[in-house]
MARDOLO-7578 format. One line per field, with one value per residue: x, y, z of N, C-alpha, C, O, CB in turn; residue in one letter; residue number from 1. Coordinates in nm, 3 decimals. Each point is the difference from the previous one (the first is absolute). Glycine has a CB too. Example, Ala and Ser with C-alpha at 12.3 -4.5 7.8 and 13.67 -1.06 7.14 Angstrom:
<pts>
nx: [1.319/0.154] .
ny: [-0.569/0.222] .
nz: [0.780/-0.197] .
cax: [-0.089/0.082] .
cay: [0.119/0.119] .
caz: [0.000/0.006] .
cx: [0.090/-0.077] .
cy: [0.120/0.109] .
cz: [0.000/0.073] .
ox: [0.104/0.051] .
oy: [-0.002/0.111] .
oz: [0.066/0.017] .
cbx: [-0.293/0.067] .
cby: [-0.115/-0.174] .
cbz: [0.059/-0.232] .
aa: [A/S] .
i: [1/2] .
</pts>
This chain:
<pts>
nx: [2.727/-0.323/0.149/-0.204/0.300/0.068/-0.119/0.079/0.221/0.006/-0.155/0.176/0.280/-0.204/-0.148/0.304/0.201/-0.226/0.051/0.293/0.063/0.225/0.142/-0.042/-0.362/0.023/0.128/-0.276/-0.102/0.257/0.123/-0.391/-0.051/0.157/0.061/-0.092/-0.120/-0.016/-0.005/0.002/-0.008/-0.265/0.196/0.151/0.103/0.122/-0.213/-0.154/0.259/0.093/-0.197/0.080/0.285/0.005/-0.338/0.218/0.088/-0.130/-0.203/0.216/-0.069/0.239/0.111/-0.120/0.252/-0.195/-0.142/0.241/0.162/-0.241/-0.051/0.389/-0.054/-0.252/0.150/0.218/-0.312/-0.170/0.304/0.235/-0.112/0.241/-0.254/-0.274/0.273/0.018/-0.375/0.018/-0.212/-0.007/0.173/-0.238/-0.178/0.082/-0.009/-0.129/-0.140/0.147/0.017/-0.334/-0.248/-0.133/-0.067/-0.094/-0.227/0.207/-0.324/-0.188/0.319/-0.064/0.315/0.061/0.168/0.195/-0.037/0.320/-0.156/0.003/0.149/0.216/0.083/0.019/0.121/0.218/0.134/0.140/0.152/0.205/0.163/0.151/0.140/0.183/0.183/0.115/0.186/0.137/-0.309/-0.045/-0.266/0.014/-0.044] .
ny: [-33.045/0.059/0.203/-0.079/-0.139/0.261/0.246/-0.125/-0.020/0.288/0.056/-0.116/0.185/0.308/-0.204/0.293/-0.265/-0.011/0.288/-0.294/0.144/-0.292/0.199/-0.033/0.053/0.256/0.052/-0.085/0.120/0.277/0.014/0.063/0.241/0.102/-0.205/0.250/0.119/0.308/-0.010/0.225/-0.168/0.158/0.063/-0.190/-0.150/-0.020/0.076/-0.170/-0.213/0.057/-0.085/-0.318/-0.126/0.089/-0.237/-0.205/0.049/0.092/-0.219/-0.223/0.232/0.121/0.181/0.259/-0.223/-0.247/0.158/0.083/-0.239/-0.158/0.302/-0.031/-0.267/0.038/0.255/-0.193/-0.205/0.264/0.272/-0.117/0.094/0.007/0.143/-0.040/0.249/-0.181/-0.025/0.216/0.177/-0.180/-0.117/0.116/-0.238/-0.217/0.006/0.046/-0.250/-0.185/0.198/-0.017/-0.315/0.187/0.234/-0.308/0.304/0.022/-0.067/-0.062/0.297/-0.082/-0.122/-0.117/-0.278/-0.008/-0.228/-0.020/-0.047/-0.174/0.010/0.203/-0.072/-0.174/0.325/0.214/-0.218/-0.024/0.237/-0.026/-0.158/0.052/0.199/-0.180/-0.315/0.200/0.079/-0.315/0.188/-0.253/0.018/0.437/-0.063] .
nz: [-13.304/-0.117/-0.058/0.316/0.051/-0.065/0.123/0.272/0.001/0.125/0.239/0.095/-0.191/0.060/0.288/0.176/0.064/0.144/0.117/0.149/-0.400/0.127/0.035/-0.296/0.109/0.258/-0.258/-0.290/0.053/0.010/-0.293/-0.070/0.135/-0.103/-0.322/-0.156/0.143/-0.200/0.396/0.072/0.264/0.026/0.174/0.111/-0.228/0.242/0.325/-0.096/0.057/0.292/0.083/-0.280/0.139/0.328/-0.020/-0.137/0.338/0.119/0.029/0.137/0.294/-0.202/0.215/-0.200/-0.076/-0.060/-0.097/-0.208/-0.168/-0.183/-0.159/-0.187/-0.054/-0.247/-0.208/-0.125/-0.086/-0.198/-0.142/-0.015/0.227/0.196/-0.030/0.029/-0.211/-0.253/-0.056/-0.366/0.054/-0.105/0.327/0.158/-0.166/0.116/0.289/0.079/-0.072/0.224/0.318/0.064/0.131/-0.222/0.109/0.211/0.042/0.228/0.122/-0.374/-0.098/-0.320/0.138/-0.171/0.092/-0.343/0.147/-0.066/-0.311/0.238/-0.187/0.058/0.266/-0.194/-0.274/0.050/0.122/-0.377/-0.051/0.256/-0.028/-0.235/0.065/0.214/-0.311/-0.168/0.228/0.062/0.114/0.247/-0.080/0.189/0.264] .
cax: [-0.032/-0.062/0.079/-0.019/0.100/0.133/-0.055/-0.006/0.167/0.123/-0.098/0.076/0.156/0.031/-0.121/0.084/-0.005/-0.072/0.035/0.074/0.114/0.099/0.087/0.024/-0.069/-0.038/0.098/-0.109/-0.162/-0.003/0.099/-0.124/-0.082/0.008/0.052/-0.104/-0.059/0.020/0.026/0.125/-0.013/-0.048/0.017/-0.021/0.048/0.115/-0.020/-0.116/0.101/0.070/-0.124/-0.035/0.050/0.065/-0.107/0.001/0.069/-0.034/-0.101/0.055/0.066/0.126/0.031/0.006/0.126/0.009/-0.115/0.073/0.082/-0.055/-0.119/0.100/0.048/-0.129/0.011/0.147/0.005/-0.109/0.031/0.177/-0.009/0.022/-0.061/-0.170/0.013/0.051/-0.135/-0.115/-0.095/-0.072/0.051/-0.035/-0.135/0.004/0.001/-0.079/-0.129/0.015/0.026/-0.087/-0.160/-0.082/0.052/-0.083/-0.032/0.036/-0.102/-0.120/0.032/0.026/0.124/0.060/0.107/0.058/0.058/0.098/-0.026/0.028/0.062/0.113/0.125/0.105/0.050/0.105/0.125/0.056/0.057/0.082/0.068/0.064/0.091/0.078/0.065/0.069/0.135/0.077/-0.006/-0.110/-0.110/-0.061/-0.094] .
cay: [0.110/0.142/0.122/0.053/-0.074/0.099/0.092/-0.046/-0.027/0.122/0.036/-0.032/0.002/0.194/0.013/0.021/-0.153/0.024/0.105/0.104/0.010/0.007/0.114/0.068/0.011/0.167/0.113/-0.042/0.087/0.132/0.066/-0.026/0.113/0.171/0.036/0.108/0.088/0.121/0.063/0.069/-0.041/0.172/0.000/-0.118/-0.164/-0.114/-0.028/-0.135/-0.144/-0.032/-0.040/-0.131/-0.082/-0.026/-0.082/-0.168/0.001/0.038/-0.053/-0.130/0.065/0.048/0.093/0.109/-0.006/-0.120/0.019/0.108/-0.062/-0.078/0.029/0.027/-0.116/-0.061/0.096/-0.021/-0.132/-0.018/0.081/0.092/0.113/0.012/0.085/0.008/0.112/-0.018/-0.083/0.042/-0.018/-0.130/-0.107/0.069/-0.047/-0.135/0.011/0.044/-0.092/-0.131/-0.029/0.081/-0.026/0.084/0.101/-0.057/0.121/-0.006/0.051/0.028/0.085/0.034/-0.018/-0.097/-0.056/-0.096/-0.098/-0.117/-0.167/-0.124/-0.045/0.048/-0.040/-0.158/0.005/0.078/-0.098/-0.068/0.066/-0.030/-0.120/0.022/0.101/0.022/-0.093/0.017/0.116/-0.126/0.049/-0.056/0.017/0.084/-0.068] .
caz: [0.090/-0.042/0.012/0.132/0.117/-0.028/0.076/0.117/-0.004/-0.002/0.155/0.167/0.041/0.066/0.092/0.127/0.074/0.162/0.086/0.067/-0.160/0.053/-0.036/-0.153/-0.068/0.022/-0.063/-0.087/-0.032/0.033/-0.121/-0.090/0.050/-0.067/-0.097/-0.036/0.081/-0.025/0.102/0.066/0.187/0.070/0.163/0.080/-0.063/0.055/0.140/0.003/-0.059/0.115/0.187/-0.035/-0.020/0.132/0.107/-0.055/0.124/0.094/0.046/0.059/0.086/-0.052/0.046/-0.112/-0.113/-0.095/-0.116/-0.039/-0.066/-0.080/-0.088/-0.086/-0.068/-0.035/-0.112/-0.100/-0.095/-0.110/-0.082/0.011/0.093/0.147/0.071/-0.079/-0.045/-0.135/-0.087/-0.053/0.064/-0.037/0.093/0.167/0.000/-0.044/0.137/0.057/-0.051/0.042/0.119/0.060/-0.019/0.039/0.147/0.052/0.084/0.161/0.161/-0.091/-0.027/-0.102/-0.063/-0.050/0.059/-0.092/0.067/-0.075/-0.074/0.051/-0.084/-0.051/0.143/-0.003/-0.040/0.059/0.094/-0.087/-0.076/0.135/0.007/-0.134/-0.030/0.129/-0.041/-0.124/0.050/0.159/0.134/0.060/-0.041/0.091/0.072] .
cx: [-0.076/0.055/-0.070/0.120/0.093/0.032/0.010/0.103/0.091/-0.026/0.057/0.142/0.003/-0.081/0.186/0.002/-0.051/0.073/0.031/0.114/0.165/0.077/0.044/-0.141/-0.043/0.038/-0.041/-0.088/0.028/0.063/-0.138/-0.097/-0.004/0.094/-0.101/-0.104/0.080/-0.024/0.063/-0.059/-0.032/0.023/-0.007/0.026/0.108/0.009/-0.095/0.079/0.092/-0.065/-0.052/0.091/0.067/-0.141/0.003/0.073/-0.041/-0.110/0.004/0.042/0.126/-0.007/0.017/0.150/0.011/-0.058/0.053/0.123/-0.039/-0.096/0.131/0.053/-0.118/0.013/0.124/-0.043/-0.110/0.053/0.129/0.020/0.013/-0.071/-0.124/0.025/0.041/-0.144/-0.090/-0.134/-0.037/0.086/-0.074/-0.134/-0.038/-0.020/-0.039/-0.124/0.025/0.063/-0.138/-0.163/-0.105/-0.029/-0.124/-0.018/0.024/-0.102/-0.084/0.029/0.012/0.140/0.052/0.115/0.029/0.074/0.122/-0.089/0.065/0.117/0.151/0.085/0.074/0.045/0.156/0.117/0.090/0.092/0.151/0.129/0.075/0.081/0.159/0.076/0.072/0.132/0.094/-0.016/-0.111/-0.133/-0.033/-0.080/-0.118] .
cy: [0.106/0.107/0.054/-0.067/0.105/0.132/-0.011/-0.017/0.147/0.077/-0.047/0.003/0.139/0.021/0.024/-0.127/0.043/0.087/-0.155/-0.021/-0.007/0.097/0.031/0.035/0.140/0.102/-0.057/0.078/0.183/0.095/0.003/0.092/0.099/0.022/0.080/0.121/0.151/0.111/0.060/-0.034/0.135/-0.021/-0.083/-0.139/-0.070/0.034/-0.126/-0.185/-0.037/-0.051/-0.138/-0.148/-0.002/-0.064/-0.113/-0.042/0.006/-0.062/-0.135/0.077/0.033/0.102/0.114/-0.018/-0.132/-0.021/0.108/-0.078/-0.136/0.069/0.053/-0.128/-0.065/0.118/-0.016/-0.128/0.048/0.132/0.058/0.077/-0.014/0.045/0.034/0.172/0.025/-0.109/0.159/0.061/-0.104/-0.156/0.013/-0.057/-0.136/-0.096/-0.023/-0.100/-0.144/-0.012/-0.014/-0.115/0.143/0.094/-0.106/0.164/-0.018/0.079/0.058/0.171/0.026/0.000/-0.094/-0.093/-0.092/-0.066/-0.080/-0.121/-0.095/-0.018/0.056/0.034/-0.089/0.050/0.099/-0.069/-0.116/0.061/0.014/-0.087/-0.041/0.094/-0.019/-0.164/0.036/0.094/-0.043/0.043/-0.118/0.052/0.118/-0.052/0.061] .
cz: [-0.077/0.058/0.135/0.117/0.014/-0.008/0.162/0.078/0.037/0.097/0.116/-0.006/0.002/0.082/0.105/0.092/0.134/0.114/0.140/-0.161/0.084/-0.026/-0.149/-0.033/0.042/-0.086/-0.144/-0.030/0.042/-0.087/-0.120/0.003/-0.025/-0.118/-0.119/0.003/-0.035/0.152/0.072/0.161/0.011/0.136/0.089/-0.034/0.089/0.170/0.032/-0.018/0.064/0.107/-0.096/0.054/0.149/0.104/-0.039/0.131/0.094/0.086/0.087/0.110/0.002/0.055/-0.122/-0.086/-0.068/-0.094/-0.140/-0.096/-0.126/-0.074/-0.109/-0.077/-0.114/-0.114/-0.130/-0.089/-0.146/-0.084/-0.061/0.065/0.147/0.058/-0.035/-0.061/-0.141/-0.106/-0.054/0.059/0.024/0.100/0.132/0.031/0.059/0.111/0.096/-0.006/0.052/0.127/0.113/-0.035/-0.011/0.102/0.074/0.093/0.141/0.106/-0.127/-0.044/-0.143/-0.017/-0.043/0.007/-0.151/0.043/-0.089/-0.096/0.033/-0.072/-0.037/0.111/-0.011/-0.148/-0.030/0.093/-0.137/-0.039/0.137/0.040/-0.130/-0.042/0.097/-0.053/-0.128/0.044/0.127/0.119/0.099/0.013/0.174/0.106/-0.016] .
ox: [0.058/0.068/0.070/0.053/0.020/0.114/0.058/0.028/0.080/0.086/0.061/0.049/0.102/-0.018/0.110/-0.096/-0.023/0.122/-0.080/0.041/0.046/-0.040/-0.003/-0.011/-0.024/-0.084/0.102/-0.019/-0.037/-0.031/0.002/-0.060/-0.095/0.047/-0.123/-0.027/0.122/0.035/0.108/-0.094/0.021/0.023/-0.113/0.040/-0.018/0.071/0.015/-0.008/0.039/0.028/0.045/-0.046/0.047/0.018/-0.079/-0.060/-0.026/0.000/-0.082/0.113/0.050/-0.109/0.053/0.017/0.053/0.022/-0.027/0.000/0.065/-0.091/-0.044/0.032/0.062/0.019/-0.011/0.027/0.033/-0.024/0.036/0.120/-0.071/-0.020/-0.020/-0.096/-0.002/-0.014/-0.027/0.003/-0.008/-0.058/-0.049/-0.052/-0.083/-0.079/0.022/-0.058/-0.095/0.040/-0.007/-0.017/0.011/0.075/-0.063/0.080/-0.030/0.003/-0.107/-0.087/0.008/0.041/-0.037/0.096/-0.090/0.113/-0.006/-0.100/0.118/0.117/0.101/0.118/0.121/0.113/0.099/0.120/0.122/0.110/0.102/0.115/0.118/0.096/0.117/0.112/0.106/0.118/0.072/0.065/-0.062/-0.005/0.015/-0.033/-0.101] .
oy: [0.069/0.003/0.069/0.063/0.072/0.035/0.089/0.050/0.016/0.005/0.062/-0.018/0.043/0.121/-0.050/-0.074/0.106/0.008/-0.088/-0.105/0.050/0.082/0.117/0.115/0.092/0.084/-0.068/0.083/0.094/0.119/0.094/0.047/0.073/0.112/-0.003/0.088/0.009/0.117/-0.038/-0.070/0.101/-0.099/-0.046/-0.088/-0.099/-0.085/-0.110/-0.095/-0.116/-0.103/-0.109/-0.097/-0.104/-0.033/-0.073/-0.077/-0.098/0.002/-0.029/0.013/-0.003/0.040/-0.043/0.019/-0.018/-0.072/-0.028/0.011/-0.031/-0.069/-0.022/-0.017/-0.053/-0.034/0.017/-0.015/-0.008/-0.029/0.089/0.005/-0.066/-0.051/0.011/0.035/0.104/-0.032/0.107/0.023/-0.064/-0.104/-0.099/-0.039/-0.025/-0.094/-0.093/-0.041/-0.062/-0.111/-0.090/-0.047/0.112/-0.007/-0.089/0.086/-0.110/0.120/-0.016/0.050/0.119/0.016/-0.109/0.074/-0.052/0.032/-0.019/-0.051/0.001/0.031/-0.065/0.027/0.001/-0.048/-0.037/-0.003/-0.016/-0.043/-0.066/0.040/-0.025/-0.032/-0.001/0.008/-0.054/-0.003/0.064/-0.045/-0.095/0.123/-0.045/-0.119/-0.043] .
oz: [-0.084/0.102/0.073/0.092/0.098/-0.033/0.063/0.109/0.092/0.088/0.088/0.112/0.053/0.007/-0.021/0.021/0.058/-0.017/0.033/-0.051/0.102/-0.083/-0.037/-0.043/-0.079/-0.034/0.011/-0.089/-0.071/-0.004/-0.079/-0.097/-0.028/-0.019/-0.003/-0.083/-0.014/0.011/0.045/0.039/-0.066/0.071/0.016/0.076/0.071/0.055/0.053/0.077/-0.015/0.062/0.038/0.060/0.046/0.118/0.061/0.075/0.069/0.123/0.088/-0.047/0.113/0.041/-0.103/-0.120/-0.109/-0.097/-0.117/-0.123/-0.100/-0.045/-0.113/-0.117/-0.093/-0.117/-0.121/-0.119/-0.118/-0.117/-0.076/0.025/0.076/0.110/-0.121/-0.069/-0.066/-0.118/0.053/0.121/0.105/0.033/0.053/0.104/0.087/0.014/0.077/0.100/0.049/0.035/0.084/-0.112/0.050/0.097/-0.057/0.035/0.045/0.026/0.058/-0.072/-0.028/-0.115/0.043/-0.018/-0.067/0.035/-0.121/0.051/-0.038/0.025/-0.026/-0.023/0.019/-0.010/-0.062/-0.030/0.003/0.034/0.020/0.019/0.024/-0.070/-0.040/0.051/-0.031/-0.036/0.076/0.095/-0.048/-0.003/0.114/-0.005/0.055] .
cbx: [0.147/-0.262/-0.009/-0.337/-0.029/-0.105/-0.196/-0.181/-0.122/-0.045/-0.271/-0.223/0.016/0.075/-0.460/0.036/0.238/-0.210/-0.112/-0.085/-0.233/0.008/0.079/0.224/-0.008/0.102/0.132/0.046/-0.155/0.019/0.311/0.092/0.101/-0.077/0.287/0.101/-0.192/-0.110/-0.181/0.177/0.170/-0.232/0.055/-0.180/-0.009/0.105/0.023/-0.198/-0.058/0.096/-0.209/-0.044/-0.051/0.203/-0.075/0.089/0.133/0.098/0.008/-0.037/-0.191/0.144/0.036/-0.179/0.087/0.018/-0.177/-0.070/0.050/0.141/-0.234/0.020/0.095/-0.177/-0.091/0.188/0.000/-0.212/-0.217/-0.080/-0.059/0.177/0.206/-0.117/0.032/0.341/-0.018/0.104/-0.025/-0.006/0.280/0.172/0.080/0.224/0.015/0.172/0.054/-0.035/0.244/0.194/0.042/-0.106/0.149/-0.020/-0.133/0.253/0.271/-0.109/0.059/-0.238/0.057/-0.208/0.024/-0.135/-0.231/0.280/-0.160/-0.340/-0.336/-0.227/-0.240/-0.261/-0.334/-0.308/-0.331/-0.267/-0.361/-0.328/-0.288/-0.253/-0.364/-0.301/-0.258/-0.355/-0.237/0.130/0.109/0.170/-0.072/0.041/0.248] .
cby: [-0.116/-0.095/-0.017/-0.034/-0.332/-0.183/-0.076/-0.123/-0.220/0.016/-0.085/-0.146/-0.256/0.003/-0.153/0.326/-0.241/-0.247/0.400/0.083/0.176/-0.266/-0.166/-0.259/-0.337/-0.132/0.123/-0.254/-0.361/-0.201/-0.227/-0.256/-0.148/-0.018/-0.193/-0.236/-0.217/-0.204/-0.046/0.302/-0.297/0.181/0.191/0.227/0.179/0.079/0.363/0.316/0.161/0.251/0.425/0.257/0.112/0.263/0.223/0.071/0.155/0.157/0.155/-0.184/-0.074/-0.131/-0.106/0.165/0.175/-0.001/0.002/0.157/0.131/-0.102/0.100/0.210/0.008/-0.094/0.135/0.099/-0.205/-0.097/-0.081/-0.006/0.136/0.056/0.048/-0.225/-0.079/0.044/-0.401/-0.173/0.213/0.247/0.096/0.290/0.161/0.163/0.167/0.264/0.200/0.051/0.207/0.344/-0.348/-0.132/0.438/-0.410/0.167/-0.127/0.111/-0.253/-0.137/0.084/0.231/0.051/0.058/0.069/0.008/0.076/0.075/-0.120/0.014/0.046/0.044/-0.208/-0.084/0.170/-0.010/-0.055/0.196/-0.006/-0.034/-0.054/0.167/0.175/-0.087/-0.019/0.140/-0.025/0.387/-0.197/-0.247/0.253/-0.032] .
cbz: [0.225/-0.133/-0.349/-0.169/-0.155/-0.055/-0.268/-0.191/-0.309/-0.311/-0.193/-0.037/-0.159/-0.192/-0.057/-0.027/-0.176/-0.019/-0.148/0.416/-0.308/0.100/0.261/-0.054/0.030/0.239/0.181/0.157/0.175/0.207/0.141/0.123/0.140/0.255/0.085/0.066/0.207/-0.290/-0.084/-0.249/0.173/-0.224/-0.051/-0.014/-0.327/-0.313/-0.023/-0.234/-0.173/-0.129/0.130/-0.262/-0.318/-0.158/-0.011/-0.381/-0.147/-0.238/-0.276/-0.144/-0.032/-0.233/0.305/0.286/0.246/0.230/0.345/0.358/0.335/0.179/0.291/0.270/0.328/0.358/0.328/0.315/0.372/0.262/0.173/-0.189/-0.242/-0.126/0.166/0.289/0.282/0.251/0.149/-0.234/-0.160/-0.341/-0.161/-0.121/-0.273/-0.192/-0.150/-0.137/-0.280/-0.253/-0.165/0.065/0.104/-0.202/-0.015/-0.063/-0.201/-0.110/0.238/0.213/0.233/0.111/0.050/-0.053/0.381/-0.173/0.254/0.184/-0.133/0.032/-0.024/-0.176/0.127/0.164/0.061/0.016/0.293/-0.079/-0.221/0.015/0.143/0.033/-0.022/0.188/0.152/-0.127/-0.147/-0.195/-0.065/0.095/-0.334/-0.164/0.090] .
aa: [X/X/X/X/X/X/X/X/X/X/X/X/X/X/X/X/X/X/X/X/X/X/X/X/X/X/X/X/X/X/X/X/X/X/X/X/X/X/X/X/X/X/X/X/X/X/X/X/X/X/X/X/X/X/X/X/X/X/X/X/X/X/X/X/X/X/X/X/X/X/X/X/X/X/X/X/X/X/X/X/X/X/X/X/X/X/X/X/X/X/X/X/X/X/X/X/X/X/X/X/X/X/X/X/X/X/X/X/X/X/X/X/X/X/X/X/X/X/X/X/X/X/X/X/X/X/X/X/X/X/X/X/X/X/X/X/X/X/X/X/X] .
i: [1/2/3/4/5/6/7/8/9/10/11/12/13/14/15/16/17/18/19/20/21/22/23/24/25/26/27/28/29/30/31/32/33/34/35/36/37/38/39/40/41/42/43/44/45/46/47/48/49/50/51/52/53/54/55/56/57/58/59/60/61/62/63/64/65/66/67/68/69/70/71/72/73/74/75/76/77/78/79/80/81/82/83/84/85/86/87/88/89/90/91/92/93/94/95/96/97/98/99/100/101/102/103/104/105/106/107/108/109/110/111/112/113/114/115/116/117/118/119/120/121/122/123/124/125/126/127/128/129/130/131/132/133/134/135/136/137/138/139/140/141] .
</pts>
């Protein structure tokens, strides 16, 4: 094996796994995201990270408390944290980043909409489902 192989080799075992991540790997990368980070949060951070994580939900046509109840739970699995009031910035960040798409402009006003991520919906319901099994409850609606 040449040493380029073995370069090649090590690259693809710290390259990020394929998406949809599963639940340990989500709580992985997002603990990865903001470890270290010196970010502080500003105004609004963790509201913003709430509406993010409650539209992963909300958007499947969930009701505000279910949504609500599965966005705590998803918070306790990936941080330990019961309450977004207790995350970092750099976590709120992290969040935020892997809940939300890009903005998209609306009627051409220049405003702005952050939409849910597909992806991270199915990945969220996972976490979800996993958590709500681990704790012998039944799975929310």
């Amino acid at each position: 094996m040449t040493w380029l192989n073995a370069v090649d080799e090590i690259n693809q075992e710290q390259a990020e796994p394929a998406r949809p991540y599963s639940p340990e790997q989500l709580r992985d990368v997002l603990i990865r995201e903001s470890a270290g980070s010196a970010v502080g949060a500003w105004d609004g951070l963790h509201g913003a990270c709430v509406g993010a994580l409650d539209n992963l939900f909300r958007a499947a046509g969930q009701s505000r408390a279910a949504a609500t109840q599965k966005r705590h739970l998803l918070l306790e699995y990936l941080f330990g944290k019961k309450s977004s009031k207790d995350l970092t910035g750099a976590e709120a960040r992290a969040l935020l980043a892997w809940a939300s798409v890009a903005t998209t402009l609306v009627n051409g006003t220049g405003e702005t909409y952050w939409a849910p991520d597909e992806m991270a919906q199915r990945e969220a319901e996972m976490v979800v489902s996993l958590a709500l099994a681990n704790s012998g409850q039944q799975p929310l609606f």
